[in-house]
TIBA-161482 format. One line per field, with one value per residue (C-alpha): x negated, y, z negated; residue in one letter. Coordinates in steps of 0.2 Angstrom, whole numbers. Layout:
u = (X, ...) .
v = (Y, ...) .
w = (Z, ...) .
r = (a, ...) .
END
This chain:
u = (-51, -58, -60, -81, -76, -61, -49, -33, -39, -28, -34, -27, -12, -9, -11, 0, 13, 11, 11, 27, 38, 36, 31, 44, 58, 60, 71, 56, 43, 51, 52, 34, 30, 39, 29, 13, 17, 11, -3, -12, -25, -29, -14, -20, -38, -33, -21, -6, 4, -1, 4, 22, 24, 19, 31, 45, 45, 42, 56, 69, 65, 68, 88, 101, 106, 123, 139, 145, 131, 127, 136, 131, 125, 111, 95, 98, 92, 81, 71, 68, 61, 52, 45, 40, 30, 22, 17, 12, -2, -6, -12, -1, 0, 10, 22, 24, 28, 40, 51, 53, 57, 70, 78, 79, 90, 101, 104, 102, 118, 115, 99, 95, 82, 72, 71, 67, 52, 36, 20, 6, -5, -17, -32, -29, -12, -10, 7, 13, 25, 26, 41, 35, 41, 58, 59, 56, 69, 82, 81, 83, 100, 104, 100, 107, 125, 123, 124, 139, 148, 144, 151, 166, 169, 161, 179, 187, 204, 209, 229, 233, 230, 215, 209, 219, 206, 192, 197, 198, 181, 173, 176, 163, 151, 157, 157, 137, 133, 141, 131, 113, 117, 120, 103, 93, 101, 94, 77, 72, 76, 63, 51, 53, 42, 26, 17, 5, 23, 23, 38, 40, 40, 53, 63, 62, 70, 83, 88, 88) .
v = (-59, -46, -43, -46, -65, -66, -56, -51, -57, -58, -40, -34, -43, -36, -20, -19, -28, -13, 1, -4, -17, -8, 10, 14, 10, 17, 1, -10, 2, 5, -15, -15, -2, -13, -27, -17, -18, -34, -33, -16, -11, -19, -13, 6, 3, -2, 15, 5, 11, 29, 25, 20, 35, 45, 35, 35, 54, 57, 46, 53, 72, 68, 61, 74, 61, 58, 67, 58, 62, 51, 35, 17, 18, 30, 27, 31, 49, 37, 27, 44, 54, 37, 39, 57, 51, 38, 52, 63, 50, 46, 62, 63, 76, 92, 89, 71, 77, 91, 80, 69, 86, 91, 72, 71, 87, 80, 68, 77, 77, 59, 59, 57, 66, 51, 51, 72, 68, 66, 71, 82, 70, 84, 86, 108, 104, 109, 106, 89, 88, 93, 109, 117, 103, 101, 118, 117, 102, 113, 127, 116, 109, 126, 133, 118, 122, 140, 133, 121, 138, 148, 135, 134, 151, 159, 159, 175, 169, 153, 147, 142, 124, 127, 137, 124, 110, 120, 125, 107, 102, 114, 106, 90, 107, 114, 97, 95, 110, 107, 92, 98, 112, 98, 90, 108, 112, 92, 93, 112, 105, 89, 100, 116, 107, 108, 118, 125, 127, 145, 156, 164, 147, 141, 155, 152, 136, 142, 155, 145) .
w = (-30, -20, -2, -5, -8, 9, 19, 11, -7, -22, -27, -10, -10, -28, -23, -8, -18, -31, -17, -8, -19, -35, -33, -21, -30, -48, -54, -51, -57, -74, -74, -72, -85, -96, -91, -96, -115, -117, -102, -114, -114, -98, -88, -94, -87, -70, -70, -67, -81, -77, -58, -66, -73, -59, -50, -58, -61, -43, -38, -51, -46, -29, -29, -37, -56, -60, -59, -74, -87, -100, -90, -87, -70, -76, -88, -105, -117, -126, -110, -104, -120, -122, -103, -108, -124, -112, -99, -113, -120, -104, -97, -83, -70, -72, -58, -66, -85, -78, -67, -84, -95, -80, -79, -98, -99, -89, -104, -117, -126, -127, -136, -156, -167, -167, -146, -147, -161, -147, -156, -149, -141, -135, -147, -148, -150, -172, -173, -178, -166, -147, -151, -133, -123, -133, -130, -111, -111, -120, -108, -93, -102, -102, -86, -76, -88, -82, -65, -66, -75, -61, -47, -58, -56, -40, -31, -31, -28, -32, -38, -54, -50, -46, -60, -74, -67, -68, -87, -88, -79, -90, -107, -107, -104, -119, -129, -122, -127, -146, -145, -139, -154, -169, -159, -159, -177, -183, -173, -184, -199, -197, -189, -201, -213, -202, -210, -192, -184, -181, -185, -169, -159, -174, -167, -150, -150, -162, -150, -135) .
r = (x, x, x, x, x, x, x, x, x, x, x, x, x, x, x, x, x, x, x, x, x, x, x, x, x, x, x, x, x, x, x, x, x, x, x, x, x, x, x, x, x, x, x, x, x, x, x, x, x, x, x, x, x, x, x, x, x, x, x, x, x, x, x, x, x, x, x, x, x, x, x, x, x, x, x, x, x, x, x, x, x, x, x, x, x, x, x, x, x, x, x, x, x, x, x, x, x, x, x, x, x, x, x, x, x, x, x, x, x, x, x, x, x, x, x, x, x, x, x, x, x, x, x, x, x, x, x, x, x, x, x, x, x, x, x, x, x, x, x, x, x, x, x, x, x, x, x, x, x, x, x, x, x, x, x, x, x, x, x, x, x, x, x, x, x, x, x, x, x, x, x, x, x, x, x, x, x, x, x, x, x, x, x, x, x, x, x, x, x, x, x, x, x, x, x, x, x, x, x, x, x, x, x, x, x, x, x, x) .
END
């Protein structure tokens, strides 16, 4: 099947399929990834599960994810915590695993304690569970609502009108943020019973 045996052999082919049907398009790579459940460990070997996740991180990062958080035309809280998991065991790269943290804030009103729950798959790592990157995902829910406060009120003089619809624009923000608190109260309570979960880091996410 390689190109020792003939030209533009089934390896090939396979490949450019890959690179330029697949890859390019996150829709079709996370079809693929899916694909790989039942193709493992095979599918890990040949890197393609690891290129999905590279994929699909890069692709997401790249376009600006939805107006209308948390709606149908996006994918869900739990496929992207689930994606992070994947990248996590996986080893992928830095850029890859923080395009996944950054998109998965943007849902995180939507997610359950279950979909928070990743374990530390890195063999230094003493904690039971991965509380750094739960925290790194709070903070970008945070920071990106900072933002959209900001915008809401960066006009100096604006008429009444204009200042009712912001009031009004700015409630799903508060409802997200009551949300992501319930989550962060729910997630330190799973995770106080860790015993090599140090106090301060405890404290960290509390405060965030």
């Amino acid at each position: 099947m390689t190109e020792e045996h003939s030209e533009d052999n089934l390896a090939a082919r396979a490949e450019a399929y890959l690179s330029q049907a697949v890859l390019r398009h996150p829709g079709e790579a996370t079809k693929a990834l899916k694909s790989c459940e039942d193709l493992l460990p095979h599918a890990e070997e040949l890197g393609i599960v690891a290129r999905c996740v590279e994929a699909i991180a890069a692709r997401s990062s790249a376009t600006s994810l939805p107006a209308d958080k948390g709606s149908g035309s996006v994918v869900t809280a739990k496929f992207l915590f689930a994606l992070l998991r994947t990248a996590h065991i996986l080893r992928a790269s830095d850029a890859a695993r923080a395009a996944i943290e950054r998109k998965a804030a943007t849902q995180l009103e939507q997610a359950t304690v279950e979909d928070v729950l990743i374990p530390s798959y890195s063999g230094a790592a003493e904690t039971l569970y991965d509380v750094d990157c739960v925290e790194r995902v709070v903070r970008h829910f945070l920071a990106e609502e900072e933002v959209g406060e900001d915008e809401a009120s960066s006009s100096a003089a604006i008429t009444e009108e204009e200042a009712a619809a912001r009031t009004t624009a700015s409630r799903p923000s508060a409802v997200a943020m009551t949300q992501v608190g319930k989550l962060v109260d729910n997630y330190l309570a799973e995770v106080a019973s860790d015993a090599n979960l140090k106090p301060a880091k405890f404290c960290e996410l509390a405060l965030a």
